[in-house]
N, C-alpha and C positions, 0 to 999 in steps of 0.2 A: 706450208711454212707459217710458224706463228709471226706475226709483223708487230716486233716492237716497239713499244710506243716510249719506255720510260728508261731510266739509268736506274738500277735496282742499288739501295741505298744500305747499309747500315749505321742507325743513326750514330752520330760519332766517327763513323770511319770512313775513309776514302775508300770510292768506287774500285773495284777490281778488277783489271784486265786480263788475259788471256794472251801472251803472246809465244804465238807457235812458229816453227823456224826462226827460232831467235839470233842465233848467230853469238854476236859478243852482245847487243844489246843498245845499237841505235835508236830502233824504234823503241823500246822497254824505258830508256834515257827520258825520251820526250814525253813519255805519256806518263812520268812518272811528275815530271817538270809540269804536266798539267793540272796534276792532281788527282792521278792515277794510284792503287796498288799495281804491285806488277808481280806477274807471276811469270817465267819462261817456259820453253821445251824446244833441243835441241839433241838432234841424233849424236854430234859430235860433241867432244870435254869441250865445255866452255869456262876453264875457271876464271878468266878476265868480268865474265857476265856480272853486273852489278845488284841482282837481286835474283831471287828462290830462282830457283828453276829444275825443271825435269831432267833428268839423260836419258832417251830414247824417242823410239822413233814417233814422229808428230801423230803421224793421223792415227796411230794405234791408241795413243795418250789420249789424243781428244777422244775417240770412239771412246774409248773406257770414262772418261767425264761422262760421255753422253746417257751410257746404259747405266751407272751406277746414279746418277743424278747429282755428282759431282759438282755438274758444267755448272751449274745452279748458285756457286760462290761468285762466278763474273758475272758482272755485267755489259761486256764487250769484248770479242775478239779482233787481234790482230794477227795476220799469216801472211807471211813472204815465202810461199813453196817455191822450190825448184821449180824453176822452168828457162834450164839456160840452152834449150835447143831451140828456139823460140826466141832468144835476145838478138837484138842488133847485133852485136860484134859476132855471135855464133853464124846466124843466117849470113853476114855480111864477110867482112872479110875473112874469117874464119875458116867457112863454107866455099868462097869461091879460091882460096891457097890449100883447101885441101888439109886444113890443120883441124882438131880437136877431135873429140872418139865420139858417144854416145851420151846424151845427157837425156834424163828424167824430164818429164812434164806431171807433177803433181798437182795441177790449177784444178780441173774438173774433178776428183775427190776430194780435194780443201774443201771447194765449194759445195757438194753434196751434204759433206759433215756439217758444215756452217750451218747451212742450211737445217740441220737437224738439231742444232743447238736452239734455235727460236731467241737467238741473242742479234741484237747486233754487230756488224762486222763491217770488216775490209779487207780487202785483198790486195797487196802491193804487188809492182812487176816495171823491170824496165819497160825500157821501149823496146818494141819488137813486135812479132806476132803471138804472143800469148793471149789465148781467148777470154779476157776478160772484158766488161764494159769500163770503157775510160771514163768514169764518173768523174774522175777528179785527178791533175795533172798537175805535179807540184815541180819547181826547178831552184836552185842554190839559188838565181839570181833575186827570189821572193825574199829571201830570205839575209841576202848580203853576204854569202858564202864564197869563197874561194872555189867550189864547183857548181857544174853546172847540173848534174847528175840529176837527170830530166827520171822521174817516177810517176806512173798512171795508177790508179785506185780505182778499185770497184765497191762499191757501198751497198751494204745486206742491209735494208729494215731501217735506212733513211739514208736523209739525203741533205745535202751541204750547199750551197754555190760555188762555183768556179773563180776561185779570184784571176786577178789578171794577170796574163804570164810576161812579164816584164821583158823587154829588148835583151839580149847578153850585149855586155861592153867591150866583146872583142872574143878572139880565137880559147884556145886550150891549148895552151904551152903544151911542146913537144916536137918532138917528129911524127910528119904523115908521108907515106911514100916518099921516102928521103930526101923533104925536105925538113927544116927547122922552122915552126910557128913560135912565136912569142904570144902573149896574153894572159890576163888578169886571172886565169885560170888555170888550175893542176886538173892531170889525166886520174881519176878517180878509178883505174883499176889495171891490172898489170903489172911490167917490173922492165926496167930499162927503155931508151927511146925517149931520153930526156923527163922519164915519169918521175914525178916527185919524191922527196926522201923520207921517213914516214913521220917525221915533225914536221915537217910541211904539209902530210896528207892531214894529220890530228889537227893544226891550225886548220885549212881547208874546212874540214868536217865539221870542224865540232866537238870533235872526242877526244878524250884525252885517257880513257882509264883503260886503253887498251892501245899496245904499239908492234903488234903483230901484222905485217903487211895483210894478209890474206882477208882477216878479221875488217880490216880498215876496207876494202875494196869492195867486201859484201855487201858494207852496212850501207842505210840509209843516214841523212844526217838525224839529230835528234829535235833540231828546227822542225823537222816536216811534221814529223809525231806529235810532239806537241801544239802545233797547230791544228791538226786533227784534234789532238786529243783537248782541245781546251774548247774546236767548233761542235764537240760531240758532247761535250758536257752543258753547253749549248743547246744544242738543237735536240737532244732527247727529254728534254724535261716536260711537264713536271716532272719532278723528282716523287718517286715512290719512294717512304720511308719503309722498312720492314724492320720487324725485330732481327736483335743479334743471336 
């Protein structure tokens, strides 16, 4: 694998990302808030998505970037695959009530392709057992968010420091085995059992341009991304100018 050293520039223009499994466009939000282009790719319609983006399927799109030489307009990728056989709530309560069917694990071909782009990256993933390296472990509470919505990152071709994962100020409102919790926090994914209403999950998050339960529950905040994305415009430099 090629080991990036720069943010490939065109003068005049903001850096361009890559964000594959986009969803509605959390992460896309904050890297744009960093000073990102943003491109998407998403198997499912996303027309809430707040900029370009692909319809189809992820790793076919990047593969085709990679062989036509494409991939060569970003300068960093971002990928949230499937891997919900592998999330806490799947292995956990899920798994032992005997509830949910079969889910994808896409982490280990994300990363093969990544790997083939010679860009730098990241790879997002709840908590769980997804085989990623937890390079970097971001929580609401960093950020002064209404959730907690704890996300590990793994980082291709550099590397960041850990900031400090701040105390939570108390529980996640709701019901847990039938009891009622109060706290400073909403259930960031789900549908009844005292979960929040979705102007309270869009306060929560962050988001606002999208009020589609499902869309809200996948995303990541735009907080998080743009702290990536403002520590990446950071930490890859110098900046390599190239022509447009």
């Amino acid at each position: 694998m090629t080991q990036p050293t720069d943010i490939r520039r065109v003068r005049g223009s903001r850096p361009r990302v890559l964000d594959v499994f986009s969803c509605a466009g959390g992460a896309g939000t904050g890297y744009h808030r960093a000073g990102f282009a943003v491109d998407g790719c998403d198997i499912a319609a996303r027309p809430n998505y707040p900029f370009p983006y692909h319809r189809g399927d992820a790793l076919t799109y990047l593969a085709h970037l990679i062989v036509t030489g494409e991939i060569r307009r970003y300068t960093f990728v971002h990928a949230s695959p499937p891997c919900q056989d592998k999330c806490t709530l799947t292995v956990g309560t899920n798994r032992s009530q005997g509830w949910g069917g079969t889910h994808e694990d896409l982490v280990a071909p994300t990363r093969d392709l990544l790997d083939r782009t010679g860009l730098p990256y990241i790879i997002e993933q709840p908590n769980g057992r997804a085989q990623i390296r937890k390079d970097l472990t971001l929580c609401g509470e960093m950020f002064g968010l209404g959730v907690i919505r704890h996300r590990n990152f793994e980082l291709g071709g550099w590397t960041i420091e850990q900031p400090t994962h701040i105390a939570h100020r108390g529980r996640v409102r709701g019901w847990r085995h039938g009891e009622y919790f109060d706290g400073p926090y909403v259930a960031a994914y789900g549908n009844g059992g005292g979960k929040p209403t979705v102007p309270e999950l869009q306060d929560a998050m962050g988001i606002t341009w999208t009020d589609v339960r499902e869309e809200l529950t996948e995303a990541i905040p735009p907080a998080y991304s743009e702290w990536i994305g403002r520590a990446a415009l950071t930490a890859l430099t110098p900046v390599l100018e190239v022509a447009a």
